[in-house]
C-alpha positions in Angstrom: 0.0 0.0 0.0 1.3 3.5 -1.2 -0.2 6.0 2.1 3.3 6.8 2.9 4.4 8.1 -0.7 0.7 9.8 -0.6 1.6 11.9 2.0 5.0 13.2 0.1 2.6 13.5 -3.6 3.8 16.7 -5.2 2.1 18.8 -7.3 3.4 18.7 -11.1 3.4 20.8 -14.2 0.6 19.7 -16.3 2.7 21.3 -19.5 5.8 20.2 -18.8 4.8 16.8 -17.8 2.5 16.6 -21.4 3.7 18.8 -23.9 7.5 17.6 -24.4 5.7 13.9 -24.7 3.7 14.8 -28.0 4.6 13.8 -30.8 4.3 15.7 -34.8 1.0 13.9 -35.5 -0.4 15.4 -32.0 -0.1 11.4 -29.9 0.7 12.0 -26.7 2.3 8.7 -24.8 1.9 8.2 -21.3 4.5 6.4 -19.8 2.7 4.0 -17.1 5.5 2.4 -15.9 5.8 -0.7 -14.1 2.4 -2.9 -12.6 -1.0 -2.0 -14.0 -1.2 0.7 -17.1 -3.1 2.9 -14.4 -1.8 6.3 -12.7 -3.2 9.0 -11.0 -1.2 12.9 -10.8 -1.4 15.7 -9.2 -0.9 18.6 -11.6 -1.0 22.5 -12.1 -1.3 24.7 -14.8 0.2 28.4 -15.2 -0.5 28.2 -19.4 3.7 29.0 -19.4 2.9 27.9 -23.0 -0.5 27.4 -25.6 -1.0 23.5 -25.1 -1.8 21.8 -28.5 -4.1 19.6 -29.5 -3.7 15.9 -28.7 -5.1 12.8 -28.4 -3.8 9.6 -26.8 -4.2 5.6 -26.8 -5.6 6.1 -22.7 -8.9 7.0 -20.9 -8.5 9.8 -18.9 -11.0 11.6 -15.9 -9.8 15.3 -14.8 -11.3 16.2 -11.4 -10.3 20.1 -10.8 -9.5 21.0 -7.4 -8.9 24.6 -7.6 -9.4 27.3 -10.5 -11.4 27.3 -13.7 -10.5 25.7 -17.0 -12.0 25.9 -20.7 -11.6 23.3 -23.0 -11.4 22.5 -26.6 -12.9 19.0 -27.5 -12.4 18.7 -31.4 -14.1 21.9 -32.0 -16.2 22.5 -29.1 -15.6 24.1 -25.9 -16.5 23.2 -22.4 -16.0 24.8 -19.1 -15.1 23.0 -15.9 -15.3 24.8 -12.8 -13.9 23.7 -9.2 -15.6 20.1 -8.0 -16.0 19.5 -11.6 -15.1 16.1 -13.5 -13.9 15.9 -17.1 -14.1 12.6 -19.1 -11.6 12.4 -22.5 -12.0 9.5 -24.1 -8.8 8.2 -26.3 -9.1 9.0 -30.0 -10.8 13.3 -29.5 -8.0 15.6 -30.1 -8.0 18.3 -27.6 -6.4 21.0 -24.6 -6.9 23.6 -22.2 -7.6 26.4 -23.7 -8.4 28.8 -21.5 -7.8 28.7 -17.7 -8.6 31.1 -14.2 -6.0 32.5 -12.4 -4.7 31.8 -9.7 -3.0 28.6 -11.4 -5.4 25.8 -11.3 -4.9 22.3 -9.7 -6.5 19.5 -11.2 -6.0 15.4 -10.9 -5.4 13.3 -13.6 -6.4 9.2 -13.7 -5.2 8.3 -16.8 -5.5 4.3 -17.7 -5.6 2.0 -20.9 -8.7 0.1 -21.8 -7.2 -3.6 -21.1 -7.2 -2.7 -17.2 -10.6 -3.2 -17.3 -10.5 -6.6 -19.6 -11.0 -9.9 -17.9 -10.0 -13.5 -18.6 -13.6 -14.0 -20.1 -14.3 -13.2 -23.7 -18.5 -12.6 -23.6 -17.6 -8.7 -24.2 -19.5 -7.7 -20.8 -16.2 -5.9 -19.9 -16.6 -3.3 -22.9 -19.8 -2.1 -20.8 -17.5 -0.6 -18.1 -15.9 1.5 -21.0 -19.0 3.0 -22.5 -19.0 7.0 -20.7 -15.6 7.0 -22.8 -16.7 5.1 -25.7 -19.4 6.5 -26.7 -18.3 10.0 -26.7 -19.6 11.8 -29.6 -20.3 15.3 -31.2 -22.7 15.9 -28.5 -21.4 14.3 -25.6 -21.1 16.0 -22.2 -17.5 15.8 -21.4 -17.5 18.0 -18.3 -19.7 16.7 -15.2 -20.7 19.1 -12.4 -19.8 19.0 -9.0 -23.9 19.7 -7.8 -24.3 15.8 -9.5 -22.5 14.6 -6.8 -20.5 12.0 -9.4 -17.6 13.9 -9.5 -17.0 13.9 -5.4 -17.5 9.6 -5.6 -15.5 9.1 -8.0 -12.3 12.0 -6.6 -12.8 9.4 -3.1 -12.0 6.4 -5.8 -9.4 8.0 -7.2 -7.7 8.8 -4.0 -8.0 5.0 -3.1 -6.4 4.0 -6.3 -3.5 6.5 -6.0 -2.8 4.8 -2.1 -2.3 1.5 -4.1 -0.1 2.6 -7.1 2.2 1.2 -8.8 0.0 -1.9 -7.7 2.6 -4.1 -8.0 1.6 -7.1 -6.1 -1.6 -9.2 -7.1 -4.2 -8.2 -4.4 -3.5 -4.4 -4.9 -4.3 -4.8 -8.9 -7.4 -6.8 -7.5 -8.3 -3.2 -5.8 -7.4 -0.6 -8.7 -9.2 -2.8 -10.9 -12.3 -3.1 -8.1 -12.2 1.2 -7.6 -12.2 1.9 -11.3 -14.6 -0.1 -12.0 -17.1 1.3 -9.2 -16.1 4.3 -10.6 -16.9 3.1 -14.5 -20.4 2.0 -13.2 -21.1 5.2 -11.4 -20.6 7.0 -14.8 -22.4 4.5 -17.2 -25.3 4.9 -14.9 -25.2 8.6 -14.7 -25.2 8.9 -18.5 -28.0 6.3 -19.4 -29.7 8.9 -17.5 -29.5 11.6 -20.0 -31.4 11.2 -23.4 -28.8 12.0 -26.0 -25.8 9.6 -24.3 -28.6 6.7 -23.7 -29.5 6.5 -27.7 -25.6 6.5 -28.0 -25.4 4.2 -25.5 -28.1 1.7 -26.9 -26.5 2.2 -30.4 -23.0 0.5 -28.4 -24.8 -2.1 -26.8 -26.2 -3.1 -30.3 -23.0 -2.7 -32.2 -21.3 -4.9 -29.2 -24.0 -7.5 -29.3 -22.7 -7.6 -33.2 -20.0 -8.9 -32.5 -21.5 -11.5 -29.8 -19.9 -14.4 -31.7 -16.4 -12.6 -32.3 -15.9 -13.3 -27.9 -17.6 -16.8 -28.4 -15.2 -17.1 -30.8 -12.3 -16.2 -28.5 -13.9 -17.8 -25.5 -14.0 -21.5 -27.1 -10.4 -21.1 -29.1 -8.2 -18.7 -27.8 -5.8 -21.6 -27.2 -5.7 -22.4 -30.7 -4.5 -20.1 -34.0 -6.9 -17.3 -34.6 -6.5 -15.0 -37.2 -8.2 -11.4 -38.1 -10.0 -13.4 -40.8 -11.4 -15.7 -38.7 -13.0 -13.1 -36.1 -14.5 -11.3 -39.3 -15.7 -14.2 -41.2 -18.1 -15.4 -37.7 -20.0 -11.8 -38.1 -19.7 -11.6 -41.9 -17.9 -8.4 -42.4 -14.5 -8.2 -44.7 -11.5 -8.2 -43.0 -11.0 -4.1 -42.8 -14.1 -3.3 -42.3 -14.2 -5.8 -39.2 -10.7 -4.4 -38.2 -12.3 -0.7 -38.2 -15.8 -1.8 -36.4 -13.9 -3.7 -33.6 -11.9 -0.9 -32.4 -14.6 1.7 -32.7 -16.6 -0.3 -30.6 -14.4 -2.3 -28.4 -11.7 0.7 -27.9 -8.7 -1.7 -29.3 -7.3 -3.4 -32.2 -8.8 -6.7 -32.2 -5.1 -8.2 -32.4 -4.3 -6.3 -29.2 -7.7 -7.7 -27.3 -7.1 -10.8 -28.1 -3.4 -10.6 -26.4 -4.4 -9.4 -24.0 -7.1 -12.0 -23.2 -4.7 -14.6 -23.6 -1.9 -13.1 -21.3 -4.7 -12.4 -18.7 -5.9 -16.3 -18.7 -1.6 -16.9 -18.6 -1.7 -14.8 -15.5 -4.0 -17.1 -13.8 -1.9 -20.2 -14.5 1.1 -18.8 -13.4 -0.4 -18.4 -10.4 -0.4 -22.0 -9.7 3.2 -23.8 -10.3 0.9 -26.8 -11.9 2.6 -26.2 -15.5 5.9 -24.9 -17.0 6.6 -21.5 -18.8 6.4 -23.4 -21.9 3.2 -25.4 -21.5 1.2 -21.8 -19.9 3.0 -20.2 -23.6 1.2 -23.6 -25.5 -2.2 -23.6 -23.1 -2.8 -19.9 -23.8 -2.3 -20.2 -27.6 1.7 -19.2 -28.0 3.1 -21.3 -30.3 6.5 -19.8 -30.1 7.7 -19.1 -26.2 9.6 -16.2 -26.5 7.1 -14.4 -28.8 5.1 -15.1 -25.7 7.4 -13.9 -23.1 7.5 -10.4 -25.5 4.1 -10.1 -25.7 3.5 -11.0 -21.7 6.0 -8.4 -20.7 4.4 -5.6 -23.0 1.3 -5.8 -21.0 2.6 -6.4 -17.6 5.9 -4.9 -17.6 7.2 -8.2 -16.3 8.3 -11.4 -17.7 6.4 -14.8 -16.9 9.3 -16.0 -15.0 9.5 -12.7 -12.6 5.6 -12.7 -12.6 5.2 -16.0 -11.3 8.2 -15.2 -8.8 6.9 -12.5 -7.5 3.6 -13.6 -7.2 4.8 -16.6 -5.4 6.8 -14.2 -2.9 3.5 -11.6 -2.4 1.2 -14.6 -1.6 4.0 -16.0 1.0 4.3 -12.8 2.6 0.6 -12.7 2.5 0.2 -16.2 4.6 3.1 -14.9 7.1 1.6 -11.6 7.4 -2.3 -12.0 8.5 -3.8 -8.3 8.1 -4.4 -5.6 10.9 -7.8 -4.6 10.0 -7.2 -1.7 12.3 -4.6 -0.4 8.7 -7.6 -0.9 6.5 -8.5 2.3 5.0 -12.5 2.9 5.5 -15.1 4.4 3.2 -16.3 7.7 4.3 -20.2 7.5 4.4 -20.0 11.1 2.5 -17.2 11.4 0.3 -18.0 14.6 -1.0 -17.5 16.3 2.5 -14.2 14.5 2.8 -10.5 16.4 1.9 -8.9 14.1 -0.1 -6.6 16.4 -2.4 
């Protein structure tokens, strides 16, 4: 748990920490280091320079502490005041434009799609993802603070950023657990409003669509499955499919189904029932060390040092039986606690 580097957390420049990082075709990267491609920072924002427009391969959620901000979403403009929450979703270009003085403080979760995927390919998990994916020309990127959303999910936030890097197994559990309360809270807020409920309906359709694509990945992941294969089950060509399943699921369909089989990898190497080898085979890895590249990509660790340090975290675990008295609790109103 990560209370002790909480209490040292720094405030950051938002434009030093983003600008440098984008590239000519306006991508910014996010380096996530290691554990779960999740992070939470603390930024400010004195406009030393114009920021440009950008867009990223991550979700992000902006809850402003102090100040005032305008933004520019493609080419409309919102404003967020203090309390407020933004939601950006990963393929809209855009930037502060405007901001209050004195120099605003906001906080930044910023986290990739697969965080949210699970071992089981029935698509459920893209559900969590809909307040980012289905952002449109009339979404409502900003939230306001009298909703009482943004305050719930600030609390969230501040519990993930307590766990981060979420190196060990059972704090991924909890990152995973608060951003998806969060998700939930959000999806529910919007199928609330008429304009993102027709958007949302037209996901859930479009994700029912491709229904026998995760049926598909559910009953032979373990086996060769190629881009032609996925497209042939819902009887689209091969770049049409390509362009559908990322507009709908948020990721390359080569990339989901990676990271679907590195996910049910993690789960054997949990256990030390099989060898490297046999979790590369089981998991549909013909080749071991294309296996061990592809593992590490997402994790940041190879199988070898993920099943060691598993091993060693569920040890300590067993030797270390847990002071509930440590346990952080939930406030029963978050939005009257100080968390920033």
């Amino acid at each position: 748990m990560r209370s002790a580097s909480c209490k040292r957390a720094r405030w950051k420049s938002l434009f030093s920490l983003v600008s440098p990082n984008i590239n000519a075709d306006g991508i910014h990267k996010w380096d996530f280091g290691p554990g779960l491609q999740v992070d939470v920072a603390r930024l400010n924002y004195r406009m030393e320079h114009p920021m440009p427009m950008n867009q990223h391969d991550y979700f992000e959620l902006i809850f402003l502490v102090s100040g005032e901000l305008t933004w520019q979403v493609q080419d409309r403009f919102f404003s967020q005041q203090k309390g407020d929450l933004c939601l950006i979703t990963n393929w809209l270009y855009h930037r502060i434009l405007e901001f209050s003085s004195p120099p605003v403080k906001l906080i930044q979760l910023s986290f990739l799609p697969e965080v949210v995927r699970s071992d089981c390919a029935h698509g459920d998990d893209t559900e969590y993802l809909m307040p980012f994916l289905q952002q449109d020309d009339k979404c409502e990127h900003v939230l306001a603070a009298k909703t009482g959303i943004p305050a719930e999910v600030a609390y969230l936030v501040y519990k993930i950023e307590r766990r981060l890097p979420a190196t060990s197994h059972l704090d991924q559990m909890f990152v995973r657990s608060c951003l998806k309360m969060m998700l939930v809270l959000l999806a529910e807020y919007y199928s609330k409003h008429p304009s993102s409920a027709k958007a949302a309906e037209d996901r859930r359709r479009a994700t029912e669509r491709l229904r026998p694509v995760f049926e598909l990945l559910g009953q032979r992941y373990a086996e060769p499955i190629h881009v032609a294969d996925a497209a042939r089950v819902v009887g689209m060509s091969r770049s049409r499919f390509e362009h559908f399943f990322k507009q709908i699921v948020g990721q390359p369909f080569v990339c989901y189904l990676n990271h679907f089989r590195v996910a049910h990898a993690q789960e054997l190497l949990r256990s030390p029932g099989q060898s490297l080898a046999e979790v590369s085979q089981h998991v549909g890895f013909c080749d071991q060390s294309y296996f061990g590249r592809v593992f590490q990509r997402f994790t940041h660790l190879t199988p070898k040092q993920y099943r060691q340090k598993y091993t060693r975290s569920a040890r300590k675990r067993v030797a270390s039986p847990i002071n509930v008295q440590n346990l952080p609790l939930l406030s029963p109103n978050p939005a009257k606690t100080r968390l920033f």
